[in-house]
N, C-alpha and C positions, 0 to 999 in steps of 0.2 A: 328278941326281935328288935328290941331298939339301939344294941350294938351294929347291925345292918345297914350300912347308909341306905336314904331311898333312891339315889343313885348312883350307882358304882362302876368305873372302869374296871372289869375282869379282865387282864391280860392273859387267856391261857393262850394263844396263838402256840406257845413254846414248849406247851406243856404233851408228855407225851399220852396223859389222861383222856378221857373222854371229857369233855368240858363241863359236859351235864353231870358226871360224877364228881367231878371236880371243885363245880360249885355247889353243890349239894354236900358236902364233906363243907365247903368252907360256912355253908349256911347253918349246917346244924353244929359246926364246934361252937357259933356265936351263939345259940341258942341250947344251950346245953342242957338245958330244966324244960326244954320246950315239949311241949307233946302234940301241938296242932299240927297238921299234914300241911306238904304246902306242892304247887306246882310250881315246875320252872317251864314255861312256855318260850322255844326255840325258834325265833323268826326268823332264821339262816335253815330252818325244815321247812318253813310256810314257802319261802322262795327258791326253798330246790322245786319243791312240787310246782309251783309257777314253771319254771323254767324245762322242768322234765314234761310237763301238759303242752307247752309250746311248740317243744318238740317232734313229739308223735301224735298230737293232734291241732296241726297249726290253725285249721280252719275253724276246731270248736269252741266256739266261745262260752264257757262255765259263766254260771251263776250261784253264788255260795248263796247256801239257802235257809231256812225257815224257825226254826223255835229259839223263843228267846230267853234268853238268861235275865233272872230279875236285876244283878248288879255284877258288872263285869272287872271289880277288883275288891279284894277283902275288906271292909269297911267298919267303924264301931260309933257308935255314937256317945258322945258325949256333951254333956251341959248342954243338950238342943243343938251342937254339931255334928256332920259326919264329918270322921276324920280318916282320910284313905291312907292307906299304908301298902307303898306299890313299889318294886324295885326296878330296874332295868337293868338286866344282867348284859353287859354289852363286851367282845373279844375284840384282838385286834389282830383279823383276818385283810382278807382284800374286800373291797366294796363290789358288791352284785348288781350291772346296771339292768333293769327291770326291762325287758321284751315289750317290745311293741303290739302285740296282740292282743287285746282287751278280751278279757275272761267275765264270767257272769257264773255266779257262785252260791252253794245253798246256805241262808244261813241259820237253819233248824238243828245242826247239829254243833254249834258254839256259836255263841252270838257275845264272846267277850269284844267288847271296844277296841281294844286292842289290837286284836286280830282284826277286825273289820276293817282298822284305819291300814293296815298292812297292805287290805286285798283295796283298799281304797286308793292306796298311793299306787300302786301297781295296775290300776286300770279296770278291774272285775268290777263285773256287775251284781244284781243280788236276786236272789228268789226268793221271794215272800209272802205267807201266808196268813200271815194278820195283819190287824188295824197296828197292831202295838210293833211287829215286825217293822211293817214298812216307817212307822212313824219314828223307831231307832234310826236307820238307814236315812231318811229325811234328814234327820235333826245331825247329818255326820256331814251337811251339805252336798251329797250327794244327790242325782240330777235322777228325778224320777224316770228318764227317757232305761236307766240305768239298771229298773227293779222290771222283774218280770212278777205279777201278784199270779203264784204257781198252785193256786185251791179251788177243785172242780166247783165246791161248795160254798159259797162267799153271804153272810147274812147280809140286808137292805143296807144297815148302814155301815158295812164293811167296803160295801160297795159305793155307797156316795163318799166316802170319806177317800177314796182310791181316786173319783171323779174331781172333788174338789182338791186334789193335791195332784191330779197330773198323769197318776200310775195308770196308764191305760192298756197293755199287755196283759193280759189274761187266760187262765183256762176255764173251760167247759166240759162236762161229759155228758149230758142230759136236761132234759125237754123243759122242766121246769127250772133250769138254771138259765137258760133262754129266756124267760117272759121275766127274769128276776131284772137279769141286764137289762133288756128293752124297757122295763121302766126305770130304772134307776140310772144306767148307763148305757145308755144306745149308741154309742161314741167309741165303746169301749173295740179294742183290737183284740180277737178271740183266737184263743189256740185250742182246738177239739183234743183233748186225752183220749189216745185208745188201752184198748187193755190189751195186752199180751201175759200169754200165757208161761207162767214160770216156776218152776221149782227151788227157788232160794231160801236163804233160814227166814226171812223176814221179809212175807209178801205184802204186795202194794197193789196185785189185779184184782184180790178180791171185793176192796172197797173202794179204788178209784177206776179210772177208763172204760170206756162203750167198747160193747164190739163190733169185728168189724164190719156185719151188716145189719147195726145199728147205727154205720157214718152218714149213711146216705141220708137218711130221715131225718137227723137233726142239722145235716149241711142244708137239706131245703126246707127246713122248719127257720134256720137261722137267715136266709135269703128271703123267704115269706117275713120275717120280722123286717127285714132290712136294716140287716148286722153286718157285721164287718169280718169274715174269719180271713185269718193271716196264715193260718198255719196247722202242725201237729204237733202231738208229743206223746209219749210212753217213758215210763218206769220200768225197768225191769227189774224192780228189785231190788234191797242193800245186800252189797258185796256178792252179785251173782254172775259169778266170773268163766259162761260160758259165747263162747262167741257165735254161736247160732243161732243165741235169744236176740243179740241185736240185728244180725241178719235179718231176721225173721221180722222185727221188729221195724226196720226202715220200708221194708217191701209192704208192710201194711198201710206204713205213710204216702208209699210211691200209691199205693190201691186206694186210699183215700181222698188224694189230691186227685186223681183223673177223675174222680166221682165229682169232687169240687169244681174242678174245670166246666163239666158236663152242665154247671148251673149258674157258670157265669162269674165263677170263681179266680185268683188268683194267685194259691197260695203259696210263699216262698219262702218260710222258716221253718225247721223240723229241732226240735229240743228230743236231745236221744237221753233225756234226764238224767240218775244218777246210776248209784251201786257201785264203784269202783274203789276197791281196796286202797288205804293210801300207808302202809305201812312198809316201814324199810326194807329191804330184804324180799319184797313184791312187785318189784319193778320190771322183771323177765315176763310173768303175768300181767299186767297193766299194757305192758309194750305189745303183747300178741292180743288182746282185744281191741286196743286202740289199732290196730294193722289192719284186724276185720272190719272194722268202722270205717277207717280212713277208706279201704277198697270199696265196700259198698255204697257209700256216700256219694264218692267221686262217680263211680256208674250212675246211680238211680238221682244224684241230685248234685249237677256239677257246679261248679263253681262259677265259671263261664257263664252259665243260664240264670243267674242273681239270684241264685238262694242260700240263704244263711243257714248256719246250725250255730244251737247253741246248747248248751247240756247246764244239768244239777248238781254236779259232785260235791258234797260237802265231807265225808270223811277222807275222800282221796287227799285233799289238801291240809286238814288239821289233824288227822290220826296219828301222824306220828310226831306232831308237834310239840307235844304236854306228857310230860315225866311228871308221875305223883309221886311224894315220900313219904312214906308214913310210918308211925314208930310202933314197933311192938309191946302190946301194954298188959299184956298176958298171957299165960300158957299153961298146959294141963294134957297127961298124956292119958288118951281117951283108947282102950282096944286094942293097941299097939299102936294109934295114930296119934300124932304132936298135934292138937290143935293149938293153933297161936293166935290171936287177938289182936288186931291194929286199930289205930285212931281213925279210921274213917269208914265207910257202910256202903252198903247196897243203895241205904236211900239217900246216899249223902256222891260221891265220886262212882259207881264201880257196879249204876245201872245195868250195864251190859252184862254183869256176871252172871243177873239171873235168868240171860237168854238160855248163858248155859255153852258160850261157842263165841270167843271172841279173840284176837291177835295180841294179847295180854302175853307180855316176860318179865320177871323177876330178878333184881337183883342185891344182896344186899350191900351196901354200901360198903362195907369192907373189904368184900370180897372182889375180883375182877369179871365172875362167871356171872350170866345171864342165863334162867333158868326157864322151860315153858315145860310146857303139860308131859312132855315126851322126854324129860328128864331121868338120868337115870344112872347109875353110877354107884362105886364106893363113898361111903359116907354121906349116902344120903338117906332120908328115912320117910316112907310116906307122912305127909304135910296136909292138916287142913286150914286153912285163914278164913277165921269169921268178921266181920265188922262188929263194929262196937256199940248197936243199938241192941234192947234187949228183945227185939226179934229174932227167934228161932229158926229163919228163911233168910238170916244175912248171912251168906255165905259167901266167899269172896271166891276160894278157890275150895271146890270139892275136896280132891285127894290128889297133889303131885308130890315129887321126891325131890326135896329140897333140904340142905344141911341142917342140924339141927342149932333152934331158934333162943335168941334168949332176950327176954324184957329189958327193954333199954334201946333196943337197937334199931337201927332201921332202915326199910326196904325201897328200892325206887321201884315202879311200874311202870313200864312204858307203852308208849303205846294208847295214853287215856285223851286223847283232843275230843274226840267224837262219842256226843250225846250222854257227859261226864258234869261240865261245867253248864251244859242247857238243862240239866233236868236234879240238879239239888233240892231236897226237899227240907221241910223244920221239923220231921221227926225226931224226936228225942234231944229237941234242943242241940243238936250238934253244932261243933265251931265248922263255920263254912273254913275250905284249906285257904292261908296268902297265896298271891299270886305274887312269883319273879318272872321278868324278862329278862334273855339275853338276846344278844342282835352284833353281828361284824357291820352292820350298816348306821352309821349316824342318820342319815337320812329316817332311814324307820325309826329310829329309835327316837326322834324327835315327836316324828308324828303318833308315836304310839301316845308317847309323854302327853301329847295334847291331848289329841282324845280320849284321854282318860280323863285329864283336868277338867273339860269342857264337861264329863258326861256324868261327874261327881257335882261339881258347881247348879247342873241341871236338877241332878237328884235333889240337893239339898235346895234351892229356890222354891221348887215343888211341892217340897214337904212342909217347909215354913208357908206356905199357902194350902196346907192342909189336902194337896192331891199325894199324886205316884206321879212320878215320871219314868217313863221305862223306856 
């Protein structure tokens, strides 16, 4: 690790490699005893998705949104310091000058600094669901007008702490979240969540949003208080890529707003939240939902008439931003199946395995082939990847057909930005993986630079006075 500068000019511009293989080959010959996993996070991916979201939906403005990572760069303490250890993998492409459309973004499913300062220098705004979420996003100087606080369910002093620092956008789905606001926050600018109904791997109607003639009751419950509503919103779901659900989904908005008019109302923001895949290769998909949206929008809520949309997408924009590498540190052939052993887990990067269904490829580093579930071929041999705690449920990949494996080596996965780096846990004392950046932009790569310094310097003041700063 410490043959690595912590900041390096990458020139692959010339190279005819993939850059991320590239430097990942030059990361691990310098670390050749190394066994920690590490990512390399590509913010020339964070700003195609900018730039592709600009395009096919110029009018939505994202909010990157909600859970927060305890430390957003590898860190170790020593003699009463932390001491960060962060690279900035930077090429020398052409510079990307950033769209003028200001996005609003979730940031629950990677809350590194880094990336924040990215979607910060580029205009995005944030969606937030805690005290400690919105107080990240604060403390990066960002302008509360900036944060949407996106939690039907907010405790008392979640909600003074929102009053006393500005965040006044909010949601709602029920009667007693109403008399919570009107004492704490009578002030506050309320979005009603509805529910829609949806069949995706990972639903959000069950436990968030009202139905829809459950709007009316709490639109004049919320006017009997003499509250403020602004607007609606729905989820339909992570990664629910049919275009009927959000059809379906704005006409309830449109049916909820004339109920709102009816009482005196005026509401003019519709949040059509998240669920949109953001992984390479899914951009023919992205493009034809985003077409349904854009049509229906323009009918039922034009632009002309002053109303805003603004959406949640958080894996559209980091999903395919963070390459994990991790090395193979054992093996054993089980039944006729290889199982192989890597340095990282279930409860440590690679959460989403045990949904059991996610945009996960394989590649091993020496090879040029990228491998996924549907793999299949000469010389390959059913494959299973366990993680490296000694639980019996970390299983990385069930059973695919992948070359046969050997200790020492080691695998990129791509595909890990979303709800990888938010949700590491201290089971089994594992090494959390380093993080590198690469970047063709000087400009980010400055600001990423800072915001890390700044977000380290916070951490360590905090802890020599005996709190957290998160």
């Amino acid at each position: 690790m410490e043959s690595v500068p912590q900041f390096a000019l990458w020139p692959t511009c010339n190279s005819s490699m993939d850059p991320i293989v590239t430097l990942s080959r030059k990361i691990t010959a310098e670390r050749s005893d190394a066994e920690t996993p590490f990512y390399i996070i590509d913010f020339d991916d964070l700003r195609y998705k900018i730039k592709l979201w600009n395009e096919v939906l110029p009018r939505v403005r994202p909010h990157y949104g909600k859970q927060i990572c305890e430390v957003s760069v590898h860190y170790e303490s020593s003699i009463g310091r932390a001491i960060c250890f962060f690279t900035v993998l930077i090429s020398l492409q052409h510079l990307f000058e950033p769209d003028a459309v200001t996005f609003k973004v979730a940031v629950k499913c990677n809350a590194n600094v880094a990336i924040l300062s990215i979607f910060q220098q580029h205009g995005l705004g944030f969606d937030c669901a805690t005290r400690n979420e919105i107080n990240l996003v604060l403390s990066m100087g960002i302008s509360p007008n900036r944060i949407v606080y996106a939690h039907t369910v907010k405790s008392p002093s979640y909600l003074q702490y929102a009053k006393n620092n500005g965040v006044a956008r909010m949601t709602f789905d029920n009667s007693a979240e109403l008399d919570k606001i009107k004492q704490f926050y009578s002030e506050a600018e309320l979005i009603l969540r509805l529910k829609v109904i949806n069949t995706d791997r990972y639903k959000m109607s069950e436990k968030f949003g009202c139905l829809p003639e459950e709007a009316e009751k709490l639109l004049k419950k919320a006017r009997a208080l003499s509250l403020k509503v602004i607007g609606f919103s729905f989820h339909v779901g992570c990664q629910n890529q049919g275009s009927d659900v959000y059809r379906n989904a704005l006409r309830l908005c449109k049916q909820a707003e004339q109920e709102a008019i009816q009482l005196g109302y005026s509401p003019k923001l519709i949040d059509i939240g998240g669920g949109f895949e953001g992984f390479r290769g899914q951009e023919v998909n992205f493009r034809k939902i985003a077409e349904s949206i854009r049509k229906e929008s323009d009918l039922l809520f034009p632009s002309d008439a002053g109303y805003q949309l603004i959406s949640e997408p958080g894996t559209f924009f980091v999903g395919s931003a963070l390459t994990l590498i991790c090395r193979v540190v054992g093996k054993r052939n089980y039944k006729e199946i290889n199982h192989i052993y890597v340095s990282d887990s279930v409860y440590m990067s690679f959460l989403p395995a045990l949904y059991g269904d996610y945009y996960l490829r394989i590649q091993p580093m020496q090879s040029s082939t990228v491998y996924s579930e549907d793999s299949c071929g000469e010389g390959l041999v059913p494959t299973r990847i366990y993680g490296t705690t000694c639980d019996g449920v970390d299983i990385i990949v069930k059973q695919w057909n992948l070359p046969a494996l050997e200790i020492g080596e080691w695998l990129l996965f791509y595909n890990q930005g979303a709800y990888t780096e938010a949700i590491e846990t201290g089971f089994n004392m594992l090494e959390r993986p380093t993080r590198f950046y690469r970047s063709s932009s000087p400009t980010d790569l400055e600001a990423a630079r800072e915001a890390l310094t700044n977000h380290m310097k916070r951490e360590v003041e905090s802890r020599s006075l005996g709190g957290k700063y998160i």
